[in-house]
Structures are given as structure tokens and as C-alpha cells.
N, C-alpha and C positions, 0 to 999 in steps of 0.2 A: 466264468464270473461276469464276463462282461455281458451277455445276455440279458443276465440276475438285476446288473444296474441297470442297464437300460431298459427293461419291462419297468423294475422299479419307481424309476425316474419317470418315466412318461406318465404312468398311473397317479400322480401327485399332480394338484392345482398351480397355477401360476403364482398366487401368491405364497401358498407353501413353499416354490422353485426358488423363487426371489428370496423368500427368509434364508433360507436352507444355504444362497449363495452370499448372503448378505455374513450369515452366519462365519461360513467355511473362510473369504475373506477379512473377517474381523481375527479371528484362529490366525489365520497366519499370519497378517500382520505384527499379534500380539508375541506369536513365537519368534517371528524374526527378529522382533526388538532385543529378545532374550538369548538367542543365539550370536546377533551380531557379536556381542559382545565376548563370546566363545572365540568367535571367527578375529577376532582382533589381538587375541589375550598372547600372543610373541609379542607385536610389534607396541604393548601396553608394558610388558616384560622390560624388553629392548629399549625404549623411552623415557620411564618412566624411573629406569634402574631397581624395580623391583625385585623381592624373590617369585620363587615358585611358590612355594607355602603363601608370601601377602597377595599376590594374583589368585590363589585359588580362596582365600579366606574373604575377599574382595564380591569374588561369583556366589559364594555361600551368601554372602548378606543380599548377593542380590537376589537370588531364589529366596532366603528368608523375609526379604521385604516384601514381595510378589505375594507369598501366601501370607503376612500377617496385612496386608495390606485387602486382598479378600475378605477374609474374615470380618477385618476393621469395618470397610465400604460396605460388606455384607452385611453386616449389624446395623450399622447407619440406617441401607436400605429397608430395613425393614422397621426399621422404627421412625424415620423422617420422609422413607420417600422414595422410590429407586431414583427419581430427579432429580434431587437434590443430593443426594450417592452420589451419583453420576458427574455434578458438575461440580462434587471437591473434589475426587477423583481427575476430572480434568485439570482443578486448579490446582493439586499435588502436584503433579506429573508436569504441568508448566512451568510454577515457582521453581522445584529443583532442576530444568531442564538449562533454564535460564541461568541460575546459580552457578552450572554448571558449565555453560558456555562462557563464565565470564570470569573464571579463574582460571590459572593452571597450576597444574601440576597433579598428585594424584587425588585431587578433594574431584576433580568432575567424576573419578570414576565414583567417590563416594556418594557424590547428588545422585550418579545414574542409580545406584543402590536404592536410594529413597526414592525417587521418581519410580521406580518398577513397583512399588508399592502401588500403584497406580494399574499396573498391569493385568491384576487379575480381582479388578474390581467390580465385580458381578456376587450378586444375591448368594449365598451358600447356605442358607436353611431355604422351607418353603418357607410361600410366603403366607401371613395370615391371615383371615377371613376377617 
């Protein structure tokens, strides 16, 4: 396999190289944000004095926010703009970031919910002519 990529990879232009890294690091960033929050969910338990059921009903909304949050952006972008998509998307995912850092208790886990709305806010139909 390694071959396979590396013949692969060479055969591709530099600016292809660049999207393509440009790409794979935006991916992970955007995963780790969603995982962190996995990697956290005892000491959120533990803290927090939740259950198991309102921790795991917590990660559901954040995964449901993520994808009605695509869709949302998605739509946007295709009707306004992917630029302007893009910079409510930013400005989503600030406001509740913010919100979030500036309460406690368990509302920041629910800002994160709404902020991950933000997460997968990239075009999901094509786009039109």
C-alpha cells in the first residue's frame, strides 16, 4: 500500500498537494473538536453530577447539531454565498463559544451543542450554475 500512495502522491501538482493537506488538516481539526468532547464525557459525568443517559443525550444533540447545522450553512451557501456561509458559521460557533466560557455549570456543555452546529458547515448539495 505504501507504494500505491507514494506513486500516487508524487503524480499530483503542488497545488493539488497543498489543498489535499490543507483539506486533511481542516478534517481533523474539525473531528477533534467532536471527539474532544467524547475524551472528556467521565470527568463532565464526575463534575457536572450528571447521569449516563443526560451525558449521552448531551453528545446526541451535539452530533444533531453538527449535521442540522450543515444542511442549515449548506442551504445558506447556496443561496447567499459560500462567504457569507462561512462567516455565520464562524460567527455561530463564536457567539456560543463565548456564551459558553462564560457560564457554568452544564449550559457550556449545551453552547458546545450549538457551536458544533458550526462544525460541519460546508455546501451539501452541488452547487448551481
Amino acid at each position: 500500500m505504501g507504494d500505491w500512495f507514494a506513486r500516487t502522491f508524487s503524480n499530483i501538482s503542488t497545488t493539488q498537494r497543498q489543498t489535499l493537506i490543507a483539506a486533511s488538516l481542516g478534517w481533523m481539526l474539525d473531528s477533534f473538536d467532536a471527539m474532544l468532547y467524547v475524551l472528556v464525557m467521565a470527568h463532565i459525568i464526575r463534575d457536572f453530577g450528571i447521569t449516563k443517559g443526560t451525558a449521552g443525550l448531551l453528545n446526541t444533540l451535539t452530533l444533531l447539531a453538527s449535521g442540522i447545522g450543515g444542511v442549515l450553512f449548506g442551504f445558506l451557501a447556496d443561496r447567499v454565498g459560500r462567504k457569507h456561509a462561512l462567516m455565520g458559521s464562524i460567527l455561530t460557533y463564536s457567539v456560543f463559544t463565548v456564551i459558553g466560557s462564560a457560564l457554568h455549570g452544564p449550559v457550556p456543555v449545551f453552547c458546545h451543542a450549538c457551536a458544533a452546529a458550526k462544525a460541519d458547515a460546508r455546501p451539501r448539495t452541488a452547487p448551481t450554475k
